[in-house]
N, C-alpha and C positions, 0 to 999 in steps of 0.2 A: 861781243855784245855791244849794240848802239845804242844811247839815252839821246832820246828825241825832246825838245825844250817844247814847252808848250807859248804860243803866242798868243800874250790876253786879245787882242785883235780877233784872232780865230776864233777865241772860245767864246765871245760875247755874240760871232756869227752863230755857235751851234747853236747857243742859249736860243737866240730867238729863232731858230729852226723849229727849236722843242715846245717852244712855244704854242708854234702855229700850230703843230701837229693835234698839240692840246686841245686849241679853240676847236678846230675840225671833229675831234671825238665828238666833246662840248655838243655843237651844232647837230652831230647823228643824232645824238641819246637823244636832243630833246626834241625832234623831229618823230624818230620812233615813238619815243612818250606823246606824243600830241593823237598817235593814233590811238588810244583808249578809247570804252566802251561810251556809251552815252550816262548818264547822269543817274537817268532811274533805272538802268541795270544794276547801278551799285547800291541803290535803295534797297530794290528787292534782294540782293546776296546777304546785306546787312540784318535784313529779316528775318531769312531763313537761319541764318544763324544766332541770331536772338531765340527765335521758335525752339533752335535745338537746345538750347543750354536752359531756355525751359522746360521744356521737356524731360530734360537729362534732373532734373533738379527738383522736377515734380515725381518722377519714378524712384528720386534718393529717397526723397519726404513718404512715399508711400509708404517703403519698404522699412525706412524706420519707423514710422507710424504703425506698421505692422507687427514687428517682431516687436516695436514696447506694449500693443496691445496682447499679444500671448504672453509677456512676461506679467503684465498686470492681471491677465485672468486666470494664469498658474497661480500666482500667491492669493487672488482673492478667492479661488478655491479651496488655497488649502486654509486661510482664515474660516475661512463657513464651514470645512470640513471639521476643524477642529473646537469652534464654538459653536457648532451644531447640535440640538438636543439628539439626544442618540433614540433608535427604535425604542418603546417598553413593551412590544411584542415579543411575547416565550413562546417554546416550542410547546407547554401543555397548555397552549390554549387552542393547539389546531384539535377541531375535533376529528377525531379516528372511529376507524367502523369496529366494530366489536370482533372479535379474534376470528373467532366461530363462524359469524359470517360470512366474512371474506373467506375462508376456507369451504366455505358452503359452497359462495357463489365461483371460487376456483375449480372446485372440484366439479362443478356443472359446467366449463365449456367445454365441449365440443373438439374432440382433434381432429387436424386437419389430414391430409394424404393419405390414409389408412391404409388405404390396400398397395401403396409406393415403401411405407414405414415396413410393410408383413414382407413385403417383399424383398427388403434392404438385411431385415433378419436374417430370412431363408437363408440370404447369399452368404453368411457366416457362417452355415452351418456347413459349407465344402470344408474349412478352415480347420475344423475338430478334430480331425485324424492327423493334421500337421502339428496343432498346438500340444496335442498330447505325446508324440514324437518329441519334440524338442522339451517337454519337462521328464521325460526319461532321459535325457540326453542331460541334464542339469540344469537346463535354463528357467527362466521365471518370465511368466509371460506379465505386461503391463501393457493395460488398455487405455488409452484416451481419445477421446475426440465428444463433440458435443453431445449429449442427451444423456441421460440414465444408464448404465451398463448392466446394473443390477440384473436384471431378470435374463440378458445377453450372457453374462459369468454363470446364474444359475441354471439356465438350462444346457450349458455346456459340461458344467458339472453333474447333472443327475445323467446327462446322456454317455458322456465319453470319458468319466472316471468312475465309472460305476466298479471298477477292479482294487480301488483303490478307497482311501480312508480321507474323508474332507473336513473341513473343520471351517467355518465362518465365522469372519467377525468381520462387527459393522462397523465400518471407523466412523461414519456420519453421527454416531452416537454421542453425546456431550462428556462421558464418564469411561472410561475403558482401564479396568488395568491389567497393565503387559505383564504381573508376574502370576494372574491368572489365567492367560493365557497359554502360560510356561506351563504351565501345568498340568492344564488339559491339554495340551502335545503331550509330555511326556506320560497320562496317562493312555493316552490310546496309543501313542506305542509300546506302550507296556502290556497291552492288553492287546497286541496284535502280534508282538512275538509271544508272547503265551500263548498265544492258540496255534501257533505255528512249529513251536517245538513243542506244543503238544499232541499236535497230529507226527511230530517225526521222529523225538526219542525221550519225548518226556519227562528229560531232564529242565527243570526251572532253574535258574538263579532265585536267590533271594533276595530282595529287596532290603538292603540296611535301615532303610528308614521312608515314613509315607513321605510323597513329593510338596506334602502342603508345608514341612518343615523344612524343607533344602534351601540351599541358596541361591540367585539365579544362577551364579557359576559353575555350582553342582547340577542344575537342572539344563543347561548349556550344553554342558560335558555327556549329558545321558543323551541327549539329544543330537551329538554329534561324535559315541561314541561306537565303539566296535559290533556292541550287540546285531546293530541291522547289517548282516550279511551278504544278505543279498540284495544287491545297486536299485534292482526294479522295484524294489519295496518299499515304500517313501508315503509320507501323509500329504495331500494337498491342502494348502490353507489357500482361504481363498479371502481376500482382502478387501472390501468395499469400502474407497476411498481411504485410500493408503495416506493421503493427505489432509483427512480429516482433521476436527479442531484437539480431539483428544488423545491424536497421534502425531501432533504437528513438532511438540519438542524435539531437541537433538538426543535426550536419552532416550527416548523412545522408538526415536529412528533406528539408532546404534542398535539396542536389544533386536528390532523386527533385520536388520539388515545379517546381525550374528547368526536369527534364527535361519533367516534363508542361508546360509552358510554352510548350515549344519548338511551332514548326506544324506540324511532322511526325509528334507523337507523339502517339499515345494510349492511355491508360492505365485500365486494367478492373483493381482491387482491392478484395481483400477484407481486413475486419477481425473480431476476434473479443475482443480485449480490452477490459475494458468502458470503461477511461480513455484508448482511441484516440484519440477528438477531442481530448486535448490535446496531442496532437503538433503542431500545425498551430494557427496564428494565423488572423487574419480571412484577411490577405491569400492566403494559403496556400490557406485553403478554398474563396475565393471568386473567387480572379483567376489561381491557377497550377495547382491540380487543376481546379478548377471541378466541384467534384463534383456526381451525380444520386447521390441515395442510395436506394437499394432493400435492402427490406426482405425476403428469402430465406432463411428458416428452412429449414433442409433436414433436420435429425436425425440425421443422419451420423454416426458412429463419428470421430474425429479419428485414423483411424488410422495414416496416411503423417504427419501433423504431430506429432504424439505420439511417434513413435519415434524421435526426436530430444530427448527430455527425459528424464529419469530420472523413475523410478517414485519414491513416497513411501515404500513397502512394501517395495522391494527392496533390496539393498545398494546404495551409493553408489560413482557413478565416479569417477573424476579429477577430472572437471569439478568436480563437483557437492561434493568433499572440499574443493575449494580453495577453493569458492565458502563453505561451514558455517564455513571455520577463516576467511575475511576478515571476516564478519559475527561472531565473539566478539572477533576483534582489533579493528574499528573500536569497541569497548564497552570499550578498556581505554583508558589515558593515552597521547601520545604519546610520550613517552619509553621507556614497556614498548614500544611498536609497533618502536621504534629499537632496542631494546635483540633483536627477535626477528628484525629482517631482519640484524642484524651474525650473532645465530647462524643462520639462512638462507642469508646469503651464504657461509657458512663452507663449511656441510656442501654447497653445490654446489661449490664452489672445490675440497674436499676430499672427493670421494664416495667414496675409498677408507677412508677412516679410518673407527674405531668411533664418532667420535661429536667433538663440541667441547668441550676439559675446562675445567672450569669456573674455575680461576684465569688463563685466556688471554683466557675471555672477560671478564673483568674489570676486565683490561691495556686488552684493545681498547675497552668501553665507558669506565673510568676516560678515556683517551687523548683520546675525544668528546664527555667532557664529558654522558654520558648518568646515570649514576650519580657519585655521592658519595662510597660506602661498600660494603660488602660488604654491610652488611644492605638497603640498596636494592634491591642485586642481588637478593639473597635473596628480597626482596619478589614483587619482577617474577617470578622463578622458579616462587614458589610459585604465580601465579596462571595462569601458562602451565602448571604441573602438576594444579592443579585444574579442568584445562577442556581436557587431554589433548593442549595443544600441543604440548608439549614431553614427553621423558621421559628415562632418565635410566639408564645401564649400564654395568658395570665394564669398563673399559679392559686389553689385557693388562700391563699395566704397574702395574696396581692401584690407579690413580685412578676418579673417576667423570667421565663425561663425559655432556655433555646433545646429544641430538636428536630430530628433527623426523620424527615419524612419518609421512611422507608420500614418494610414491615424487619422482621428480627432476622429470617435469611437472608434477605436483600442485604442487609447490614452486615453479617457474617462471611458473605463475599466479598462486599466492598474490601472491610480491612482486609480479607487476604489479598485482593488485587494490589490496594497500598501496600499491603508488610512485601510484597516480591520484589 
């Protein structure tokens, strides 16, 4: 390996070699740099680019100017909503048409399709020799689809169980009870094998005891015991709206679903509410109705089931008062609720007097512990006055006293609506 000495001599030669080379670059660059644009091309680039960053900074200011004016006309909505006098328009001041008339002027229109309606019937009646086939076989037929079925069930019944023992009941009715029901099953089968082992060896059983005394379990048990012999021999119950209001409970279901259970019985219902099927569990459906579902649109006017509900348009009944005032009292505290059956229980206890004066009822809440104070009371008052529970009239003695605008049945429902 050789080390080469370096001559300052030489290296002062490269230096200014590297020099020059330097100047040379030097001289391109600014040769090419001399070739730029003219003067006011750079005006105008400087513009446009101004223009942009305005632009850009008038669309920032928008858009925040925007979203702060939603967020200021959310809160000042909800300021006005909240210090805003509220309606003092009630629902008894719309006037309504009189009950009778509106059922006047309902029962005068006019149906439409009439002879498409006669003729949608007719096509049901191929159906009759099937439907009665399949309830010798066990099953229970259940109708739905829009209009009235009523008069569709009953002339299926007078035509194609005429062999057979039927028994009706309206579920559309407001009042039903199912151990009277039981009863009258188990008396027309009682009175249908009578006649029947009396035409063949006239031997009777006795009767241990009449049916109006039994229990349902014993009245169950007869209904689904050995006595009926023979399979084809069965009562037809025929069910109009099975999902009516006074068959909607779950015992009541269980009792009609046991009954269909029984071997003697069979069971033809209709439904019309659209949440029916949750009455009924699997078992229900599938092991004690044992339903065939048929699809029966008939168009019908609902008019024998209708006449048993209160119009929307008309004045309100009894029913119907007692039913409006349970549904604001289940929206208030329990304690108001308590505070409204002590004055309930009063004015029936008391239906001669003008009214319950308001420092007794005070005593009595104070006593149970429902109130605190007088202004609690007050409270509660106030809101049973704003929602026309309550009201409120001089006594002749010259106190005021609070009562319950409702006549002595409307009231007697009420509280059983509260006591459930």
């Amino acid at each position: 390996m050789s080390v080469q000495l370096l001559d300052p001599n030489v290296s002062k030669k490269n230096a200014g070699k590297f020099a020059s080379r330097a100047q040379t670059k030097r001289a391109k660059f600014s040769s090419l740099h001399s070739l730029r644009l003219p003067r006011h091309f750079w005006h105008i680039n400087q513009l446009e680019k101004s223009l942009t960053m305005e632009t850009n900074n008038d669309i920032e200011d928008m858009e925040e100017e925007e979203e702060f004016g939603f967020s200021r006309n959310y809160f000042l909505a909800k300021e006005l909503g909240s210090s805003g006098k509220k309606s003092a328009r009630k629902l008894s001041e719309i006037n309504l048409v009189d009950e009778q008339e509106l059922r006047a002027a309902a029962s005068n229109i006019e149906p439409k399709h009439e002879k498409e309606v006669v003729a949608l019937m007719n096509s049901y009646k191929s159906l009759y020799s099937k439907w009665v086939f399949e309830l010798r076989c066990g099953f229970g037929l259940l109708m739905y689809g829009f209009g009235s079925k009523k008069a569709l069930i009953e002339d299926f019944a007078s035509m194609a169980l005429t062999d057979y023992s039927v028994v009706v009941i309206n579920g559309y009715l407001q009042a039903i009870n199912i151990k009277q029901v039981v009863i009258a099953l188990a008396e027309v089968l009682w009175d249908q094998l009578k006649s029947k082992r009396a035409t063949s060896s006239g031997n009777l059983p006795k009767v241990q005891q009449p049916f109006n005394s039994r229990s349902m379990d014993d009245l169950l048990a007869f209904l689904n015991g050995s006595e009926a012999e023979d399979k084809d021999c069965f009562i037809c119950v025929v069910i109009h709206n099975i999902d009516g209001p006074a068959l909607r409970d779950s015992e009541t279901q269980q009792y009609l679903a046991q009954i269909a259970s029984c071997s003697c019985i069979r069971i033809v219902a209709s439904i019309d509410h659209v949440n029916a099927p949750l009455l009924w569990d699997k078992k229900m459906v599938h092991t004690q109705f044992n339903w065939c579902w048929y699809h029966v649109p008939t168009f019908a006017p609902y008019k024998v089931e209708g006449m048993f509900f209160p119009l929307i348009l008309a004045h309100g009944s009894t029913a119907q008062s007692a039913k409006t005032a349970a549904i604001v009292l289940q929206s208030l505290t329990p304690n108001a609720q308590s505070v409204f059956r002590v004055l309930a229980e009063y004015q029936l206890s008391h239906p001669d007097e003008e009214g319950m004066p308001i420092n007794i009822l005070y005593t009595v809440c104070r006593e149970r512990f429902l109130v605190s104070s007088q202004l609690t009371l007050n409270s509660h008052l106030t809101e049973f006055k704003d929602h026309e529970l309550v009201k409120t009239r001089r006594h002749s003695d010259g106190q005021d006293c609070l009562y319950i605008p409702l006549t002595t049945e409307a009231l007697e429902k009420l509280l059983m609506e509260i006591n459930q």
